[in-house]
Each structure stands twice: as C-alpha cells, then as structure tokens.
N, C-alpha and C positions, 0 to 999 in steps of 0.2 A: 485441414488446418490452414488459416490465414495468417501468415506474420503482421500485415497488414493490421487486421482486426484486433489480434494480438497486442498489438501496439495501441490501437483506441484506447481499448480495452483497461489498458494498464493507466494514462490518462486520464477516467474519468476520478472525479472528485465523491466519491461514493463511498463508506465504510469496509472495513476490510472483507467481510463476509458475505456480501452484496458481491462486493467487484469480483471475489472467489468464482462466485458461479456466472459472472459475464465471463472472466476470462474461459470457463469450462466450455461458456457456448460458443466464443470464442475459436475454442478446439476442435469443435464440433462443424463450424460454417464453411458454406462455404466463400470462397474469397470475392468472387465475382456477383454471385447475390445477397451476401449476407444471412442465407438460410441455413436453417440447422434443425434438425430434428431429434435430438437426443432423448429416451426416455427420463421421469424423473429420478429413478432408483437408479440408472447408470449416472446420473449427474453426482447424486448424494453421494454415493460409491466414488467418483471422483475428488469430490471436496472433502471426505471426509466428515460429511454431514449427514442427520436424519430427512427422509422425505420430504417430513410435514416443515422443517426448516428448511430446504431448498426450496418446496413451496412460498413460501414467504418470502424469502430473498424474490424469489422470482417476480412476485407482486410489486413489491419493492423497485425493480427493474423498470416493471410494465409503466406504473408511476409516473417513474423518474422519463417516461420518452427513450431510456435507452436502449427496448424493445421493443417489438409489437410480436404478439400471441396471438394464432389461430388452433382454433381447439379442432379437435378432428371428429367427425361421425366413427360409432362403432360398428364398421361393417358385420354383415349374416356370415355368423360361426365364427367370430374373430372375439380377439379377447380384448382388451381396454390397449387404444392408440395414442402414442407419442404426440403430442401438439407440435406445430410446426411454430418457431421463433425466427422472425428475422431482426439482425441488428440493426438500431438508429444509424441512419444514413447509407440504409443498403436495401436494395430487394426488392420487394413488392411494395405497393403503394396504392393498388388497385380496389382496394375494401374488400370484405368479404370474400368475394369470389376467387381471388387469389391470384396467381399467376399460371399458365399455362404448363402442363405435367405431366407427366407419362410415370403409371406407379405399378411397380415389380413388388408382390408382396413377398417381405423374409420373417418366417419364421423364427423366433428366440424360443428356448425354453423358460426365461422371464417371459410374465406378460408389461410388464413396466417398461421392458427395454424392447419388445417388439416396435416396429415402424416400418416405415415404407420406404421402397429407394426411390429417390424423387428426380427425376429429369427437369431444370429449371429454365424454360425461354423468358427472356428479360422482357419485360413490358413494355406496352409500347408510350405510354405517360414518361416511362426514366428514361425511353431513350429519343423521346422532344424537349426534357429538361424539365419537365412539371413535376417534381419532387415534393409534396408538400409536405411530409414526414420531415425530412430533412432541411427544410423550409424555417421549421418552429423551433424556436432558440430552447434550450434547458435552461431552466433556474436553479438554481444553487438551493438547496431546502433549508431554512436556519439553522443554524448551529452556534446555540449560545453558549460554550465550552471554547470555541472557533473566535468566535465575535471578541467575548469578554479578555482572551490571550490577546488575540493583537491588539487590544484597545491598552490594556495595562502595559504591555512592552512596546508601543509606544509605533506597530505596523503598518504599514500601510500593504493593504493586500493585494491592490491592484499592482503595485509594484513588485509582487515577490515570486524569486523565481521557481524554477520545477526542485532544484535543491533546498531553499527556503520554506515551502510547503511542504516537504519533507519533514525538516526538521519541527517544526509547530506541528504538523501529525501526528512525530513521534514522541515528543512530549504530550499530547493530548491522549496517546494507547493509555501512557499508562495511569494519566490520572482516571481516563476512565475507569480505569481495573480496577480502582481504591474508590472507585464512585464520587470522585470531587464534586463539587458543584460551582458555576459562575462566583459564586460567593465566595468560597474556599477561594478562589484562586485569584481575588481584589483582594481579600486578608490578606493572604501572604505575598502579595507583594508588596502590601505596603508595608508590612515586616521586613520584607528584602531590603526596600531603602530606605529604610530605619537603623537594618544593619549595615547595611553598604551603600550610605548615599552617592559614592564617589563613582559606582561600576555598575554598566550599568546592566537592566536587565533585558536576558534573553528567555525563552520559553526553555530551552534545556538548562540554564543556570537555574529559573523558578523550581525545575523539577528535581535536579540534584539537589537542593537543599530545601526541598520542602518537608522532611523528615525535622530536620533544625528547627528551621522557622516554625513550626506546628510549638517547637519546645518554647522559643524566645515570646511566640504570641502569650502564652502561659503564662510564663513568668512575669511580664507588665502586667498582668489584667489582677494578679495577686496584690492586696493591699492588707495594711497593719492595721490593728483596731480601731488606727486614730481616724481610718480613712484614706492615710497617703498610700502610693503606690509602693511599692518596697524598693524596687528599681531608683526610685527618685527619694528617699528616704531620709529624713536629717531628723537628728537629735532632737535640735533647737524647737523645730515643728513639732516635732511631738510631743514636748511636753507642755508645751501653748495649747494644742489643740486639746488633749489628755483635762486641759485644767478649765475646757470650755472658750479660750479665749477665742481670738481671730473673728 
C-alpha cells in the first residue's frame, strides 16, 4: 500500500463508486511504480461490489487516463490471470512490452485472485523524464447536475476550495438518489428566492428545503376557474373576470 497513491486517489474528481476501486488499487500498488496487480473477484470482494460492476468502474478508470491496463496471456496449465494496472502518473510508460520483471508464480485456490509476484525495474524513459502518460492533462467529463448547481447558486468553480467541492458533492449524492434532474434543480431555486429573496442560496440550503419548495412550486401553479393564481387571488378580479369582463 501507498499513502502516497492513497492520497491521489482520494483527490481525483470522479464519482463515488469509480474512486471506490482506485482507492482499492490504490491498496493494492506499489508506491514506487504505481503497479498493482489484484485479481477482479478480490477487488469486488473489497468494495463490496459485483465482478461485472468492478469491471465497469474499471473501464471507467481506463477512460478517465487515471489507469493504464495490461491484460496478461494465459500461461500452459494456468488458470485465467490477474491484469496488471499501473496508476496515472506512475510506472511503466513503455507500451505493450511493459517493464522489465522477474515472475514467481502463486498459486490461489481462486482462479480470479491467482497472479504473479512481479519484480518491477523502473524504465529507462521515467528515469530521463520522458513521462508521456503523465504528460496529458485529464478533462473533467460534463456533469450537468455540477454545472447547473453552480450556475444557480451563483459559483465560481475555479475558485472553490477542497472543502467547497465537498460540500456541492454532497448535496449533489443525494439529489442524485431522488433522480433530480438540471431542471429540477433551476425550479427550485427559483422557488427558493421567491421564498427567501433576502438569503441567500447555497447548494446544502437548496437541498434542505427542497422537500418544501417541491410543495410551494405546487401551490402558485394552482389557479381558480377565473384563471388567476390562488396565491395572488382577489375578489374584485374574480367577479370581472367570472362576468367576462377585463
């Protein structure tokens, strides 16, 4: 395990279940090259997830530039082999061929979690500085749930810090859990400062009271036979309008 890596790890801007199995490989690396070799059924086993779903994260990963994946040949009389992973900004960089190795084979009675113990000499590209892995910047992948929050509470993202990103995250969990959509979440604000012109809005305030605001949206959109809103309601109007006038 790398505290090191650990630490990236924990860093990257990635959904929870994604970052789940970085930090697992993570645990798994080693610190000085970035490699790891974990089977996928001890990963899943770790996160508390299915295969075919740590699969997917893992893709997810590859994507994002935050790994690179080398698939292994399955050696004569061996059973199905661990792929080797190294992290963004670690490790091999050499393509295909890999880096130089000496492989002790260990037995599991998993064939998922069989692998090999791997002796890793640093290359010789990382150690003239020719990194081009870690060369190539990551993009941020849209996130119109992300976008539409700081546009309404009014963010600037480039300005905010590791505790501020926090906080818009974790208002963002759980509208996901309720399936919000960009829309849902322009409505009720503008419900917010309809109710509360004077305070202003944060992403944990929208969330706290977005059970309300769902109610308040309601009740304006309600209108009387004549037409008018109920909320905005008079007498007067209605019996003008009732008798065709206006």
């Amino acid at each position: 395990m790398s505290l090191d890596l650990m630490s990236w790890a924990f860093k990257q801007d990635i959904e929870p279940p994604a970052k789940l199995v970085l930090l697992a490989l993570a645990d798994h690396a080693n610190g000085q090259t970035g490699l790891c070799i974990p089977g996928q059924k001890a990963l899943a086993d770790q996160c508390s997830m299915s295969v075919r779903t740590v699969q997917r994260h893992l893709n997810t990963l590859e994507s994002a530039g935050l790994i690179r994946r080398e698939a292994r040949m399955r050696g004569e009389g061996r059973g199905r082999t661990s792929d080797r992973y190294w992290l963004r900004d670690q490790g091999d960089t050499t393509g295909s061929a890999g880096p130089t190795r000496q492989t002790v084979t260990t037995n599991t009675t998993n064939q998922d979690d069989q692998h090999d113990t791997v002796v890793v000499a640093e290359p010789e590209e990382n150690r003239k500085g020719n990194n081009t892995l870690a060369a190539t910047p990551r993009q941020r992948k849209p996130d119109p749930l992300w976008d539409t929050m700081l546009a309404v509470c009014g963010i600037d993202g480039s300005t905010l810090t590791k505790t501020g990103r926090g906080q818009v995250n974790a208002a963002l969990k759980e509208l996901r859990e309720i399936g919000a959509t960009p829309a849902d979440i322009e409505s009720k604000a503008k419900a917010y400062r309809k109710t509360w012109p004077d305070v202003s809005l944060t992403p944990s305030a929208l969330v706290k009271h977005w059970g309300s605001l769902a109610v308040k949206a309601a009740q304006v959109s309600r209108a009387c036979e004549c037409g008018q809103p109920l909320d905005k309601h008079a007498d007067e109007i209605h019996d003008i309008l009732m008798r065709g006038g206006l």
